[in-house]
C-alpha positions in Angstrom: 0.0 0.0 0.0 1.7 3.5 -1.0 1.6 6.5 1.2 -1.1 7.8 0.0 -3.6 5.2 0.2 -2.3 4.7 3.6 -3.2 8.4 4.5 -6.8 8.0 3.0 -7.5 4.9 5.0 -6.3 6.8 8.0 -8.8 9.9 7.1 -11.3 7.6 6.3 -11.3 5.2 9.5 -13.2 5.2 12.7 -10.2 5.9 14.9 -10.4 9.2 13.3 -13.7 10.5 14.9 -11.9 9.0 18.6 -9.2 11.3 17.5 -11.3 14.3 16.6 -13.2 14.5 19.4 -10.4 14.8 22.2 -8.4 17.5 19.7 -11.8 19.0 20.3 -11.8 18.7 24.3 -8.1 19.7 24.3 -9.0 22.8 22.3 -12.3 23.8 24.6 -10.4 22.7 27.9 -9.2 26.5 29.3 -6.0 24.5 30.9 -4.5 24.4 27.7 -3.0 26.6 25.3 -4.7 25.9 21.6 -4.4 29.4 20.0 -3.3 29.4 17.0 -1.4 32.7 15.4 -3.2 31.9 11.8 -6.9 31.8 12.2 -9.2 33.9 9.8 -12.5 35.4 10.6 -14.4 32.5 8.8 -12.2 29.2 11.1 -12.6 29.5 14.4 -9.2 28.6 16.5 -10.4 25.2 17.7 -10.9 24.2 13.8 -7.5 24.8 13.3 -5.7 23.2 16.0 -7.9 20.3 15.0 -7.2 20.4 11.3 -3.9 21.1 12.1 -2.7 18.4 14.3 -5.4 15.9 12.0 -2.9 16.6 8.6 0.4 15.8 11.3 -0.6 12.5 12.4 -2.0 11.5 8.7 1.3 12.1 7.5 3.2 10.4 9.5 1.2 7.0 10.2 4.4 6.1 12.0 3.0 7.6 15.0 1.0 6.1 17.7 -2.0 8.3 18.5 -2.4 7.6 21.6 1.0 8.6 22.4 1.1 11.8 20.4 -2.4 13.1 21.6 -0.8 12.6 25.2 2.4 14.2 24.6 0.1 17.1 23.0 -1.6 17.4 26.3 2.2 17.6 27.9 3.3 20.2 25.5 0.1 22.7 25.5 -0.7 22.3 29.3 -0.5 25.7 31.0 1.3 25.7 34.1 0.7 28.0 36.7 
């Protein structure tokens, strides 16, 4: 299987909605930092830390989601 049906099967699977919905939480939760310097007026800022994190893990299917969603959380965390 090339990359790229690899990266369709990924965007097409049901893991993906799992994986959608806690970007989501992460971006709603105040405790973490999900602002994004290039949002327009038309994409809110939750749509693209989704969106943007969504075309990361698609292109590198190397990547364990679980793990990467986690060390998100680590990274974006605000710390008082």
């Amino acid at each position: 299987m090339t990359n790229a049906q690899s990266r369709l099967k990924f965007l097409a699977s049901d893991e993906l909605i799992g994986i959608r919905q806690t970007l989501l939480d992460i971006a709603a939760d105040p405790h973490y930092n999900t602002k994004s310097v290039y949002t327009t007026a038309e994409q809110p800022e939750s749509s693209v830390f989704v969106d943007k994190h969504i075309a990361y893990m698609s292109n590198n299917l190397n990547i364990t989601p679980e793990q990467y969603l986690s060390n998100l959380r680590l990274r974006t965390r605000i710390r008082k």
